[in-house]
N, C-alpha and C positions, 0 to 999 in steps of 0.2 A: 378374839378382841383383846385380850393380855398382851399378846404382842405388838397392837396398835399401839395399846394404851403405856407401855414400856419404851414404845420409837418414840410418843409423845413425852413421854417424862421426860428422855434424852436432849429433846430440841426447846421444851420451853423456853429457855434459857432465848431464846432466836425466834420466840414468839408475840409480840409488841403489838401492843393497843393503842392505834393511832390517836395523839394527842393534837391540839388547837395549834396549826399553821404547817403539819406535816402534811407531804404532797401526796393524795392518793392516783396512781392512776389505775383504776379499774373501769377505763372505758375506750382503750387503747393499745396497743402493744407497741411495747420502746422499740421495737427492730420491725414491723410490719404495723396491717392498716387493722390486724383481726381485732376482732373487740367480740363483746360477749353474744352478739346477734351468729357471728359467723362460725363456721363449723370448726368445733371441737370446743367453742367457749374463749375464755379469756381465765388468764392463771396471775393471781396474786399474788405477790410475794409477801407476805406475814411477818417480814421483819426491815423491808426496804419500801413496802407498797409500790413495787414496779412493776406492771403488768405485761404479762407475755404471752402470743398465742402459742397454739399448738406446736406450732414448728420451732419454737426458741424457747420455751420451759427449759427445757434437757441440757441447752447450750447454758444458760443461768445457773441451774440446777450444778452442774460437773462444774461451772468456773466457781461458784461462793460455799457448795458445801450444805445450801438452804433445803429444807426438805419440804417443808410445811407450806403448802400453797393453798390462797382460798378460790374454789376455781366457781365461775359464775359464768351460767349460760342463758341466754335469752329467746323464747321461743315465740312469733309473729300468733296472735291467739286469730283462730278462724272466723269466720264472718258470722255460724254460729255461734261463736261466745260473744262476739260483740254487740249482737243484735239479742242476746238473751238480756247482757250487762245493759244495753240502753231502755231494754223494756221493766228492766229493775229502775233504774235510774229514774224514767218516767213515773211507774208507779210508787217511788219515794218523796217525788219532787216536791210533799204536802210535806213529809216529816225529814225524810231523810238527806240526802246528798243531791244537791241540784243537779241537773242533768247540765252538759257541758256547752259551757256560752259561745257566741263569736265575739273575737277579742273587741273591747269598747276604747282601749286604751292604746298609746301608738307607745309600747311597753312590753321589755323582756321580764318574766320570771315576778310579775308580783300582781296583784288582784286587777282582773281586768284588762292583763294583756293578752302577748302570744303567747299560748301553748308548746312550748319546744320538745315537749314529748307528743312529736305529732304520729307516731305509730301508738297503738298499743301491744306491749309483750307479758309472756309468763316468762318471769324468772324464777331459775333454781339455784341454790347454792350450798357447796358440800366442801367438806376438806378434804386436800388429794397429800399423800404424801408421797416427795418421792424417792428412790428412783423407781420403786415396784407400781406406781400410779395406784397405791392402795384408797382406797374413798373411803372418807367418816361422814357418817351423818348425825344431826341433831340429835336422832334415837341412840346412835351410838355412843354419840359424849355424855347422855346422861347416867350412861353404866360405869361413867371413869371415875377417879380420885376426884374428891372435891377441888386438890390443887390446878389440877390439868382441865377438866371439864369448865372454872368459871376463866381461867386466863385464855383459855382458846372460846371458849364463850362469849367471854370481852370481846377480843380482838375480832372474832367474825363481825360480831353488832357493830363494833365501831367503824371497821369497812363498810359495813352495807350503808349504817346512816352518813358515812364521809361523803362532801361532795367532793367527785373525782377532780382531779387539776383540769383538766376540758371543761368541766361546767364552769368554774369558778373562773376561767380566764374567756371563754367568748362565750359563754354563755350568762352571765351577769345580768343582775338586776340591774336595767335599763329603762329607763322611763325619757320618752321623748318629750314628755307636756310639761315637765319641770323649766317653768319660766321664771326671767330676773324679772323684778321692779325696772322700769324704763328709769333712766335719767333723767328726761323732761316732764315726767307724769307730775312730780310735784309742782313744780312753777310753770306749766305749759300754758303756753301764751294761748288766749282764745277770743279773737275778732268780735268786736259785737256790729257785725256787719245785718244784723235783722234777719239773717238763714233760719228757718226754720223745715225742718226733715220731716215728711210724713208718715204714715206706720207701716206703709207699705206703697206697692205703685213704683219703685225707683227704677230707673235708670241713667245709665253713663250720661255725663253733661256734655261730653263730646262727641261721642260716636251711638248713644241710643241703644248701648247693650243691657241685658236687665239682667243676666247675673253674673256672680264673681264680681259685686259691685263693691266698695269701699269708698267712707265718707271721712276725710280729713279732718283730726278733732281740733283744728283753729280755724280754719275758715269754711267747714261744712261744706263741702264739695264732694260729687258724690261723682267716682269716676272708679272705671274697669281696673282692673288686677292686672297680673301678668301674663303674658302669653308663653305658653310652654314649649318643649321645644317640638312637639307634634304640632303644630299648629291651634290646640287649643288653648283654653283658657282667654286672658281677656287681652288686650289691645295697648297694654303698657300705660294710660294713662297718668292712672294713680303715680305713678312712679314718675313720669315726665313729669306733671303738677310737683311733688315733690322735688326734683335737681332744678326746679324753674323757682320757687320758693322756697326751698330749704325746709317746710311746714312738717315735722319727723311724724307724727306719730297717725295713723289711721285704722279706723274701727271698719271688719266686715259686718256689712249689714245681713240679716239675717241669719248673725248669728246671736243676736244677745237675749237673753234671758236671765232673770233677776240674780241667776248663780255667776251670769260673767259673759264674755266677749273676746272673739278673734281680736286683737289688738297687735299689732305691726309698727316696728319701729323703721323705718329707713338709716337714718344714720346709724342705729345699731346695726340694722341686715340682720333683727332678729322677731320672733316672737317674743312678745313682752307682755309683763301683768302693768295695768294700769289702777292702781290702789284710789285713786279718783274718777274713774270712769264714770257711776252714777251723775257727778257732777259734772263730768265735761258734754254727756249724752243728754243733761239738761239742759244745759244753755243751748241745745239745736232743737227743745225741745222733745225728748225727746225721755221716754218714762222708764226706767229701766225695767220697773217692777210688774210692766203688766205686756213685755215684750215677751213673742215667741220667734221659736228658732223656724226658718223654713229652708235655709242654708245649707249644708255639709260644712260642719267646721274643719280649720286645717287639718287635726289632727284626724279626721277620718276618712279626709283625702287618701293623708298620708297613708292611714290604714290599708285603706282601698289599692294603691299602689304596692306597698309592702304585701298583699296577698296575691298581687298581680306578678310580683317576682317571679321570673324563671318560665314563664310563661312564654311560647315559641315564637306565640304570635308578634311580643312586641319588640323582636331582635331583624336583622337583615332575612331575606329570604324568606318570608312570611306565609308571599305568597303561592308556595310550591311547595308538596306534598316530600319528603327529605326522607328519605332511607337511611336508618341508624344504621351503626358500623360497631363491632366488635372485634377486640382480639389484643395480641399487644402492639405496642404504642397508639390504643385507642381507646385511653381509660379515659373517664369522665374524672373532673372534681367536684366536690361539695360547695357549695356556696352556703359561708361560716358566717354571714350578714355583712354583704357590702364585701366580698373578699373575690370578686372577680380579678378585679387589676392583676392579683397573685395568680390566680389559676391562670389566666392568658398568658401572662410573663412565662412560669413553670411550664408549662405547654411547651413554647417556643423553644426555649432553652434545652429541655432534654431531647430538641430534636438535632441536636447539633452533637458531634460525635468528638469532641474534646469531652461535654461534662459527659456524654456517657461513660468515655473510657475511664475518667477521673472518679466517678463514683458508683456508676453499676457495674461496670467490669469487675473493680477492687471491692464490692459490694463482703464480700467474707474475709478480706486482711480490715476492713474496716471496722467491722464487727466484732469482729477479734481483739481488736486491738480500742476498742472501745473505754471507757473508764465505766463506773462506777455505778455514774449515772448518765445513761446513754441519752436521757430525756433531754438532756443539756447539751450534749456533741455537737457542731454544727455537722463536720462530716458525717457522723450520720444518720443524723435525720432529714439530711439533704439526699443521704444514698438510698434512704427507706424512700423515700417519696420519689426519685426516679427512679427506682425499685416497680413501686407500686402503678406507674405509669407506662411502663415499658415492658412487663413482663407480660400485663394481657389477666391476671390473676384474677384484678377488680372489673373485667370487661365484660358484665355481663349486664341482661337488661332485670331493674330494678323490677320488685312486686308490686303491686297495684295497688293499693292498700285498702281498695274496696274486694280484694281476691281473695280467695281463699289459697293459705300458702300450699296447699295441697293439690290445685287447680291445674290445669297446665292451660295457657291463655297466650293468646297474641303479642310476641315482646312489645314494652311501649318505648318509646325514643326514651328516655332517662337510664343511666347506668344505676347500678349498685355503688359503682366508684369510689374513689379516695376523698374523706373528711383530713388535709392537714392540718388537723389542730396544732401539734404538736410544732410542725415547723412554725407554722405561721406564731405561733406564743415563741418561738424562738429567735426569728429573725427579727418579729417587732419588739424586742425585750428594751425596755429601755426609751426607743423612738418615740418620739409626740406625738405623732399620727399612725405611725403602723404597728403601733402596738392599740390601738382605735380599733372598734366595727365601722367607722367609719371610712367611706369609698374615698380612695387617691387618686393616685396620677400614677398609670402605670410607667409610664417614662420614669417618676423619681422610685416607683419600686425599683427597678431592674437595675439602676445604677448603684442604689443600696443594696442589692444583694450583689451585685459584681464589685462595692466595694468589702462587702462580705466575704468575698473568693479571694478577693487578694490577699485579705489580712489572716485567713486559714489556710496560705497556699503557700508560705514561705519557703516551705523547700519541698521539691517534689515538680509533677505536673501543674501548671495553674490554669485552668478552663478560660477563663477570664483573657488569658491571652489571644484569646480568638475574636478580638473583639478592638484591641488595642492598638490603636494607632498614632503616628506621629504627627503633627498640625505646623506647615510652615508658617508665619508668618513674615512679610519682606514690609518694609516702612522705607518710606523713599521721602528723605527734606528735597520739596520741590524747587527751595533756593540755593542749596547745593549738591542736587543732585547724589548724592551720598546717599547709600543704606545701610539698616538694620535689618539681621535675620534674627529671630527668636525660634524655640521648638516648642511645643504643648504634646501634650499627652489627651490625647482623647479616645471618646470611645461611644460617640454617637456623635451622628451628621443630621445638622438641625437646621430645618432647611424653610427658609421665610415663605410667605404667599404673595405674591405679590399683587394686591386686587385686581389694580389697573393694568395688569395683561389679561385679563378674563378676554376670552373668544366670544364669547357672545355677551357683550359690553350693552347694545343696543336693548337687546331683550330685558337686563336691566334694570340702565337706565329709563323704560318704559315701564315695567313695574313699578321704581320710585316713584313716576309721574301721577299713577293708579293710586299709590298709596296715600301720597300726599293729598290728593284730590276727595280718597275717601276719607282723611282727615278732616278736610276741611268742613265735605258735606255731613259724616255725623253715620255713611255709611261703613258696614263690615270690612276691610281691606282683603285683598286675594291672597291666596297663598305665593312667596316668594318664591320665582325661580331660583334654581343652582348655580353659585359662579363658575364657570369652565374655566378650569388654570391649567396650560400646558404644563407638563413638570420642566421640560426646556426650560422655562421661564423662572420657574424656582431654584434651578441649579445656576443658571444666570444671574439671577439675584444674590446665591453665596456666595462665584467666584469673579463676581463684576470687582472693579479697584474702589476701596472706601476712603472717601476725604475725611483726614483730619482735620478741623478747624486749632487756632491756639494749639501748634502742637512746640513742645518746646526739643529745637534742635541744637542738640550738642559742638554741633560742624559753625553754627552761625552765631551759637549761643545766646539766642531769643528765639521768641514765637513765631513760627510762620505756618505752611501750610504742608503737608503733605498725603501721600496715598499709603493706604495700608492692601495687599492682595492676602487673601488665604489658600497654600493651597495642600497636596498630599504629600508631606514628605516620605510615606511608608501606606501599604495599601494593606488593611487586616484582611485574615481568610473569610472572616464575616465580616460583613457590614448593615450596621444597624442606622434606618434613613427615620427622623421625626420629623412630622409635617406639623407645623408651628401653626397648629389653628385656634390656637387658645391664646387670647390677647384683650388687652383693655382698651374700650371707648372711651373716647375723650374726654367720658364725663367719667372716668377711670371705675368703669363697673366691666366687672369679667364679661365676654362674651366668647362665643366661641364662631369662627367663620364655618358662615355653611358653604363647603366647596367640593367639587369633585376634580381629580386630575388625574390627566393619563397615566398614570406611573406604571411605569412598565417594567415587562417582565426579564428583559435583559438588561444589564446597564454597564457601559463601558465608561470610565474616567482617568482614562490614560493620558488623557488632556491637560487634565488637573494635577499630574504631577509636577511637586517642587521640581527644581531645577537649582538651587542653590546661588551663590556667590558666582558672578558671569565674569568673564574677563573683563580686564578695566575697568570693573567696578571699584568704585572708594565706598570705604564705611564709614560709617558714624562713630568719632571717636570716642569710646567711654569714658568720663569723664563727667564729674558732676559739675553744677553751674557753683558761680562764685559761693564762698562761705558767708551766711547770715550773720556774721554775727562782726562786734567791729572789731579789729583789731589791734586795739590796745588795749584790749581786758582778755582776764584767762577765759577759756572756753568755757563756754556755758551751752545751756540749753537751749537750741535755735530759736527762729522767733516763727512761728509757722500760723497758717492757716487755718483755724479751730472749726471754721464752716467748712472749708475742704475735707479734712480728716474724719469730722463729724459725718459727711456725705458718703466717705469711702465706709464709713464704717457702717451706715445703715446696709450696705451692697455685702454686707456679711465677711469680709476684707479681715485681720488680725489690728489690733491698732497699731503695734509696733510699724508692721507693714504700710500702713496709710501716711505715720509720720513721715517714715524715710520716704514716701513717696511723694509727699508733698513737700520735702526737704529736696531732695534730687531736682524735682524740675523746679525750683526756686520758688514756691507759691504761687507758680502762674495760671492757678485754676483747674478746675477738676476734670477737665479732658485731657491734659497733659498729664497731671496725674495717674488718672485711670489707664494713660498709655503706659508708661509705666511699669504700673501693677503688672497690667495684661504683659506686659514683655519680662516680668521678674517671677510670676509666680513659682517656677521653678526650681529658686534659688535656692540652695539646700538653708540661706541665712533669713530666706522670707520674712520669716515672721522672726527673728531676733531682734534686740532694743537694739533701736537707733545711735550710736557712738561716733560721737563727731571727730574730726579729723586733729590728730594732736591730744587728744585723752590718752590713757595709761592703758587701759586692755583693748583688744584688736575688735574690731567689727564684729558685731553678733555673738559677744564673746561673754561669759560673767564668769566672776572667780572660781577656781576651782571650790573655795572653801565654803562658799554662797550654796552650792548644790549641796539638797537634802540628803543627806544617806538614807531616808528612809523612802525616798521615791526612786532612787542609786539601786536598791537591793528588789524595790517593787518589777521596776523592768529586766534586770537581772535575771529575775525570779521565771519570768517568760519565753526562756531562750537567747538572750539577748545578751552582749557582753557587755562590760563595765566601760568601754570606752564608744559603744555604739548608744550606750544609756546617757553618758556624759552628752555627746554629739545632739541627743533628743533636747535632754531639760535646757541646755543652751539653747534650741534653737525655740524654746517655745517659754523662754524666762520662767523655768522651772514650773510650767501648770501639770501636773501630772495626768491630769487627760488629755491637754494637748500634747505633750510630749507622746503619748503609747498610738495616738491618730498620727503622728509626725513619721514618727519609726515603721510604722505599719506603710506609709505613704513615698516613704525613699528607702525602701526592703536593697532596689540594685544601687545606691551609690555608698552604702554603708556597707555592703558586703564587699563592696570594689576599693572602699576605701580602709588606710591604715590610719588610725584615727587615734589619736594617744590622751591624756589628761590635761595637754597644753594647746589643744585645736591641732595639732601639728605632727604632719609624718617625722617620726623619729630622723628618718635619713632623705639626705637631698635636698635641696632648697628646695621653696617655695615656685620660684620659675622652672625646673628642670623636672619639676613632677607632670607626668604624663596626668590629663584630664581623664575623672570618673566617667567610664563608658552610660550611654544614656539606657532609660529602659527598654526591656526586650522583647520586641518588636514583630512580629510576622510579614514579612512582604515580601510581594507578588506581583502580578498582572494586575490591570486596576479594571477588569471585566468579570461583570458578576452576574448569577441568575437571581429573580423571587423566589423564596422560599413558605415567606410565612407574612403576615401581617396581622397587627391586632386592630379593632375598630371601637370606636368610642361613639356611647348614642346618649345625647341628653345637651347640656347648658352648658357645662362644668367638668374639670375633672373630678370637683367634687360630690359628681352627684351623676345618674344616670349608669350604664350598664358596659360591662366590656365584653367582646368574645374574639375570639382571634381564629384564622383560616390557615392551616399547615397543608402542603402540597408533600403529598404522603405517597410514591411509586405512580407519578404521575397523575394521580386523582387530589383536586381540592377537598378538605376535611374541614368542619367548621367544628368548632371548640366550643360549644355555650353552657359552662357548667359540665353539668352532670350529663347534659344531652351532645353526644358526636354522631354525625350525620353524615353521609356524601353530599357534598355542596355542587349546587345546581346553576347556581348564577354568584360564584365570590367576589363583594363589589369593592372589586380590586381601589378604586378610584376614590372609595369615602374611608380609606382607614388612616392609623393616626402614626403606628409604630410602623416598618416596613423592613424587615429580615431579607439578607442578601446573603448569598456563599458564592463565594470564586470559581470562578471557570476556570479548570484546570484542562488547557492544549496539550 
């Protein structure tokens, strides 16, 4: 033990007692999924807190020189210990420690919610040092030096009691019942129309439903809730009554009790506290103090739902008995609360052999080549995580947790699989919503992390290319025949529904007739058939010709009327198809269309290839319209349109960019405008200030001497050179966030171009310069098979459950979470995302 106790003297020094805001992770490893449950433990580092399994210790170890690891293991306690610990608990439950509740609160991490340590384990913890993997334990530091025995003392305690960065970032005290004061609660207008409510007995005043009832606290009406998107819950009326009066605020009945009440705002679209409810439940009569609850209030709906999570039954294929599947590329994900959208996305993507070769192939120059703090690397905690999906490692089927881990038992459909905590706190860093537990829009994930790829891809392989394609559009002024061609950059085909081609229109149309009628009479209404949308019909609706009304033509120079076509100037090796079923009613409340369509499994759009500039065709000459302003005074600032600019800029537009666009077409309104935009976005001067014709510096241009050096040396600082940094803060009037999104966003015209501190190639004019080649492009054949599609079940992208189906050696594979199955019926027809790869002749 002198020898321990002497390596120890040695390393103190690299021994550190984690203080307030240091990052521990002891429940994860920065290069893998191992954490302290899995074999061999998890290994701490004692002077960085970066935790590494078994298989990367050694690799940490030989790069920093660290010797002193706190290594912690977790062992699943048997069904014996459990059932001894319960029968303690019970017999304490008079003095001691309660025995364990079901959550009352719809709440992460604080009294009365969910439990997130839903196993229970024995943990051990010793100190390993290495390279000899020598073990200290508790008995042994109390025979060291006083100086070594309390600083490695410290520091084990202050690891154990740290919460790891995984807790602290999705595992957070979260409390869903934390309600605002309404807005209308203080001055809420309230009818004295003579209503009185009685204490029980209700039902709907329209349709005769008696629960999930809600009573309007201004004119006491007492009408059904919402319907959900299973067909239960209530018949929408509260809510019609509501957009038909405007009347915000309503009480579920059966829920109040002298402590409080469901209370529902409409115009917030929120749960609300109502600080005068006594009084407004009076005027309906109505006693708050001797009321009981017979109801489920929201939040134990919600509860009730949030425990139903992950459950098989309420995903597609429900009704057929699904054979799990093991091995690699058949790992499950963790569902981190609400964090499907990312595991379907993730799924999809590492099945496609760009991001493999990009990050599991290079999976050890990655690693290698790692910094400091690998917890932070996009590459690679991108490469751990298709690591951890593709090698088959985490493919195995999970314990029981009624099992004894010693048992040997029937696997059950749930993997062991991968929790990416770590990516997903990485990718949402920063984001408004996906740095949230709350559920997105797998569409806006995927394009967030493909613009993630581009901006970590700048030189090398980019994955992302697989995906990228070029977008014609052709503008035709139908009073002089003349076009315009523009090019877009895209990288999803979003493709309309078009109700009114539904196949069975009749079927329908004869349900409305039912429904309306059981409106009237005060009867249940049936469940809505499916609309049937040929996909023909949807691809028809993207590549039919679109009328421009007010468009302003440069050839006629005024408004007249033209067509706009969209079609493929460049065909990606993938192809990603969104089916646009999420859209607003006209009373602008989110719905989502229920539809099914044929979308099929090959798809050829050879058809839909641009074709460019035709013979004898004329263009549209560039050229702005007359100058605003009069001409016998020095230039000034135009005279523009402040409700136009104002419009383009709610559409998330640069203002810079709304001015000139509302300058360019002469303030002739916001569709010629938006035309426009849509034809300029491109423009490497987009968003630079507006500079009118006859001012002193060039278009898109500000002084050299105006630019910060300290935002000069910040992109610099990135890789980037002093005249690709210049090129940025000009084009984004020096915002140094916009400018690093700008630079990141034209990576090929800045590497193409020579770009100097005066806007300007040193040699050659201006006309004699060959134009910056466009971005780099993949194209092919424009015939492709199905691969994969993700499916969306609920209201919302906000809310409801994702899972997606990958076509894995000719068998359908269904993705839900933690559970991978062979799929029995993949309903190809109701999904949302839809993955294509090229047929390659």
């Amino acid at each position: 033990m002198t020898e321990v106790s002497e390596i120890l003297k040695s390393v103190l020094s690299t021994i550190r007692v984690p203080r307030p805001g240091d990052r521990v992770h002891k429940d994860e490893c920065a290069f893998s999924f191992a954490s302290p449950e899995s074999d061999g433990g998890l290994y701490v580092c004692m002077n960085s807190f970066l935790g590494f399994g078994s298989k990367y210790v050694e690799r940490h170890h030989a790069k920093t020189g660290q010797r002193a690891y706190l290594h912690i293991t977790r062992t699943r306690k048997t069904q014996e210990q459990k059932t001894a610990e319960n029968k303690e608990d019970d017999s304490n439950s008079g003095s001691g420690d309660p025995p364990k509740k079901k959550p009352t609160r719809l709440a992460i991490g604080i009294e009365g919610g969910f439990d997130v340590e839903q196993e229970q384990y024995q943990e051990e913890v010793k100190l390993v040092l290495f390279p000899d993997r020598q073990e200290v334990t508790s008995d042994d530091l109390a025979s060291m030096p006083d100086v070594v025995r309390e600083r490695v003392s410290l520091s084990m305690a202050g690891l154990q009691a740290a919460d790891s960065v995984s807790h602290t970032l999705q595992v957070q005290q979260w409390d869903g019942e934390v309600r605002q004061e309404s807005k209308h609660a203080a001055e809420l207008k309230q009818l004295d129309n003579g209503v009185k409510i009685p204490p029980c007995g209700w039902k709907c005043e329209v349709c005769d439903l008696q629960e999930n009832l809600w009573m309007n606290l201004t004119d006491g009406m007492v009408l059904c809730g919402r319907r959900y998107f299973d067909g239960s819950g209530g018949n929408n009326h509260a809510l019609l009554h509501y957009q038909q009066t405007g009347y915000p605020l309503a009480v579920k009945l059966g829920t109040i009790t002298p402590d409080g009440a469901d209370v529902y705002s409409y115009d917030e679209d929120d749960m609300v506290l109502d600080s005068k409810l006594p009084e407004h439940l009076s005027h309906f009569g109505i006693d708050m103090m001797t009321m009981e609850k017979t109801e489920r209030t929201m939040t134990e709906l919600e509860i009730a739902v949030n425990q139903r999570v992950g459950e098989w039954e309420v995903i597609q294929e429900s009704g057929t008995t699904l054979r799990p599947l093991w091995g690699p590329g058949l790992t499950g994900m963790k569902n981190l609360g609400n964090s499907c959208y990312l595991n379907s996305v993730m799924q999809v993507l590492f099945t496609i052999p760009d991001f493999q070769t990009k990050y599991v192939s290079n999976i050890d120059k990655i690693f290698n080549e790692a910094p400091s703090d690998p917890t932070q690397d996009f590459k690679t905690q991108v490469a751990k995580l298709g690591y951890g999906l593709l090698s088959g490692e985490y493919s195995k089927p999970a314990p029981d947790p009624g099992d004894d881990p010693n048992s040997s038992t029937e696997p059950r459909g749930d993997q062991v699989g991968i929790a990416p905590r770590m990516f997903k706190a990485l990718v949402g860093r920063g984001h408004p919503e996906f740095s949230t537990n709350r559920q997105q829009d797998a569409q806006e994930f995927l394009l967030h992390f493909i613009n993630m790829v581009e901006r970590n891809c700048r030189s090398g392989m980019n994955p992302s290319e697989a995906f990228r394609f070029l977008v014609e559009e052709k503008i035709v002024c139908q009073q002089s025949q003349k076009a315009k061609y523009t090019q877009r950059v895209d990288y999803i085909v979003q493709l309309p529904v078009p109700m009114d081609q539904a196949t069975n229109m009749e079927e329908l149309q004869e349900a409305e007739r039912h429904r309306e009628e059981a409106e009237s009479s005060g009867a249940p209404p049936s469940a809505a058939p499916r609309a049937k949308i040929p996909f023909a019909s949807c691809l028809a609706a993207l590549s039919e010709p679109e009328t421009l009304i007010d468009f302003w033509s440069s050839a006629v120079q005024a408004k007249t009327t033209a067509t706009k076509t969209t079609r493929f100037a460049s065909f990606p090796d993938h192809l990603v198809i969104q089916i646009k079923k999420f859209t607003f009613g006209l009373d602008w409340v989110p719905k989502k269309l229920d539809v099914s369509i044929d979308v099929p499994d090959t798809l050829d759009l050879s058809a839909l290839r641009a074709m460019g500039q035709q013979p004898g065709e004329e263009l549209l000459p560039e050229v702005a319209p007359l100058p605003l302003m009069t001409p016998d005074v020095e230039v000034k600032a135009p005279v523009l349109d402040d409700s136009t600019v104002s419009q383009l800029c709610e559409m998330g537009f640069p203002l810079e960019a709304c001015r000139k666009a509302v300058y360019y077409t002469g303030n002739t309104g916001i569709d010629a405008a938006m035309n426009w935009v849509m034809g300029h976005m491109e423009d490497p001067d987009f968003s630079a200030p507006l500079v009118l014709p006859g001012s002193s510096s060039a278009p898109g241009t500000t002084p050299t001497e105006s630019l910060p050096e300290e935002h000069l040396v910040t992109i610099v600082s990135m890789g980037f050179s002093r005249d690709q940094a210049t090129r940025a803060l000009r084009a984004t009037n020096n915002v140094l966030e916009r400018a690093v999104d700008w630079i990141f966003s034209h990576l090929d015209d800045l590497e193409s171009m020579d770009v100097s501190e005066g806007g300007r190639s040193g040699g050659g004019s201006e006309a004699s310069r060959e134009p910056p080649p466009g971005p780099h492009v993949h194209d092919g054949t424009g015939k492709y098979e199905l691969f994969a599609f993700i499916s969306h079940m609920g209201t919302s992208t906000m809310c409801g459950h994702y899972v997606c189906h990958i076509k894995k050696d000719q068998q359908w594979v269904i993705f839900n979470d933690q559970k991978v199955c062979a799929s029995e019926k993949p309903p190809k027809d109701l999904g949302y995302l839809y993955f294509y790869r090229r047929v390659v002749e």
